[in-house]
Rosetta silent file (secondary structure, phi, psi, omega in degrees, C-alpha in Angstrom):
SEQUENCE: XXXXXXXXXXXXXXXXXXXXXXXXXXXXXXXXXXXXXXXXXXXXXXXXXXXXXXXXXXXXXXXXXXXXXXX
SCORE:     score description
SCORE:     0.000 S_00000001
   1 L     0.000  150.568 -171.538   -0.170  -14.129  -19.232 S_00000001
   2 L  -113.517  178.438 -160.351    2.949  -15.916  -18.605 S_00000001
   3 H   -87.999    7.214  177.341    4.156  -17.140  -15.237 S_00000001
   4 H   -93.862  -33.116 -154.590    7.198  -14.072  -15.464 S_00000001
   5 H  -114.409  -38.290  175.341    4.741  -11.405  -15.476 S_00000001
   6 H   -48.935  -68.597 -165.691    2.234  -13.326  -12.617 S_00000001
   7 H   -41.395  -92.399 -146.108    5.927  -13.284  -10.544 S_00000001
   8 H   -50.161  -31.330  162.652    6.399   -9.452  -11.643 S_00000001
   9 H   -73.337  -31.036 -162.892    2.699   -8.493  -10.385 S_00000001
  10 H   -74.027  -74.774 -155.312    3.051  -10.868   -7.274 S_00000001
  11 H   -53.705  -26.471 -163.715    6.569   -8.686   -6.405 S_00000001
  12 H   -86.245  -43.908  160.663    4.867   -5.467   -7.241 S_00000001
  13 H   -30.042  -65.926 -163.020    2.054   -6.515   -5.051 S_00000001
  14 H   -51.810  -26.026 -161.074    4.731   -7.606   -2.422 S_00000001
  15 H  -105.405    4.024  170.216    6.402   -3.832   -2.490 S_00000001
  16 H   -82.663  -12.189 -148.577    2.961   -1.874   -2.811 S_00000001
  17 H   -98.157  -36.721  179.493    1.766   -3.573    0.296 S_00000001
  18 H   -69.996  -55.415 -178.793    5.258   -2.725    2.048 S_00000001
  19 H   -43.608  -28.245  173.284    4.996    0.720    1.349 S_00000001
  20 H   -58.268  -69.355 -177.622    1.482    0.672    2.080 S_00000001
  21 H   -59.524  -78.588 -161.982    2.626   -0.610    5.620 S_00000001
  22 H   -62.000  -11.086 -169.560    5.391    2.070    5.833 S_00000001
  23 H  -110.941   -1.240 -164.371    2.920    5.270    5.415 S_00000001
  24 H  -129.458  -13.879  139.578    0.524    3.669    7.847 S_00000001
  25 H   -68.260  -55.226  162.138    3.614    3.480   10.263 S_00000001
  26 H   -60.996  -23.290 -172.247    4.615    7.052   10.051 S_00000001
  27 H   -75.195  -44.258  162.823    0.919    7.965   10.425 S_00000001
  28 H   -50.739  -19.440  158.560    1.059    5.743   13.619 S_00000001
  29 H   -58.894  -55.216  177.918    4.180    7.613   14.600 S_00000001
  30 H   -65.704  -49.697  178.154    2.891   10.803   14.126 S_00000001
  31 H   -59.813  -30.468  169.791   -0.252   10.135   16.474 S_00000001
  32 H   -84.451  -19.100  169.922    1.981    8.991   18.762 S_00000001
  33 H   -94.509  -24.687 -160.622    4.763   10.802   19.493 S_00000001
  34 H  -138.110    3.815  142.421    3.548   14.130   17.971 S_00000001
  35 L   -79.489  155.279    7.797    0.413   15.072   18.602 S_00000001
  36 L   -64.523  -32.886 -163.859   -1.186   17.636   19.356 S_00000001
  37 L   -77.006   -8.809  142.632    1.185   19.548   18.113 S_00000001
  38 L   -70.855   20.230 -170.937    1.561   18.137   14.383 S_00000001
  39 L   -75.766   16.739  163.805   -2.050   17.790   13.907 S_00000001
  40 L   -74.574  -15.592 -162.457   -1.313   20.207   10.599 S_00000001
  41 L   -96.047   -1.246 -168.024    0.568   16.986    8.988 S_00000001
  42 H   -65.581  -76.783 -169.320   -2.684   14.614    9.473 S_00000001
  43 H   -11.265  -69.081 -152.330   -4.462   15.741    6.161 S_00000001
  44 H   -75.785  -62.185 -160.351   -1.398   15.250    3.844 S_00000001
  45 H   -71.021  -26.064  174.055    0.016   11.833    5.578 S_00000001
  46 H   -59.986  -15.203  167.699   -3.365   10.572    6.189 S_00000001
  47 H   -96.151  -22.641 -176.798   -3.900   10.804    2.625 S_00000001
  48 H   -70.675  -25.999 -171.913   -0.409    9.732    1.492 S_00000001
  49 H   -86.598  -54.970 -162.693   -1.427    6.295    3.497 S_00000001
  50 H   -43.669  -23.356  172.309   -4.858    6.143    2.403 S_00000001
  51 H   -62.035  -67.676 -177.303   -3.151    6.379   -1.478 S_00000001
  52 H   -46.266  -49.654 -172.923   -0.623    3.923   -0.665 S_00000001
  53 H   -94.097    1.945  160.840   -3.210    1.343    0.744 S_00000001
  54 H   -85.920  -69.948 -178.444   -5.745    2.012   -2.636 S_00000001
  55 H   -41.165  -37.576  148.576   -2.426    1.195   -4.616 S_00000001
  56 H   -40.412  -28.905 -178.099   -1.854   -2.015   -3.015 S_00000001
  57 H   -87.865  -31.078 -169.019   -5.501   -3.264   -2.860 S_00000001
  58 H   -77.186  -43.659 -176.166   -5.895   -2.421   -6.766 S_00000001
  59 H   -68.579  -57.442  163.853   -2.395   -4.261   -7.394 S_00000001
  60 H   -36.570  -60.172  179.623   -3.616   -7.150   -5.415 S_00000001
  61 H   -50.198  -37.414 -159.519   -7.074   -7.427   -6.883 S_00000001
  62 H   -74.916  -37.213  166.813   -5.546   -7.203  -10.581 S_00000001
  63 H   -69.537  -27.758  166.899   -3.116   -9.904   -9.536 S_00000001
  64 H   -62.602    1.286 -176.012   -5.314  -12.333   -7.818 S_00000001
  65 H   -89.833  -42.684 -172.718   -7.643  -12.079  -11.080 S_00000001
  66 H   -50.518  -43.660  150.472   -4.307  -13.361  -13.143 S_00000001
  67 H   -38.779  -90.880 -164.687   -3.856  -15.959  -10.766 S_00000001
  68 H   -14.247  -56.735 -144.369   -7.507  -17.099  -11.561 S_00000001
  69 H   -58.047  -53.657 -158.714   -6.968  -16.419  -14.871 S_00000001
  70 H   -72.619  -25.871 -170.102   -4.104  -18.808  -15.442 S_00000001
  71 L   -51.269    0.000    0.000   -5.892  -21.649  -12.802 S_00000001
């Protein structure tokens, strides 16, 4: 692996991790401002975070093994 594509996982890392972080913000929005009466939206954004935060930990894990790899 060359040290352009460790940068290009480490960036992808950096924007699954925002997004991850942005879906787990609206889901804190929505309990706070808008429940009870949006409890129909939990299911779908609670899963939309829970997605978002597997894609980030799986992008992390593959990059810290490249990191290793290259150590």
């Amino acid at each position: 692996m060359t040290e352009e594509e460790l940068k290009a996982m480490q960036k992808a890392v950096r924007k699954a991790k925002r997004i991850a972080t942005e879906k787990a913000g609206e889901l804190h929005d929505l309990v706070e401002d808008r429940l009870p009466g949006a409890f129909e939206e939990i299911p779908a954004m609670a899963q939309a975070t829970y997605d978002a935060c597997k894609a980030w930990s799986e992008a992390d894990a593959a990059f810290r093994a490249a990191e290793t790899e290259m150590s």
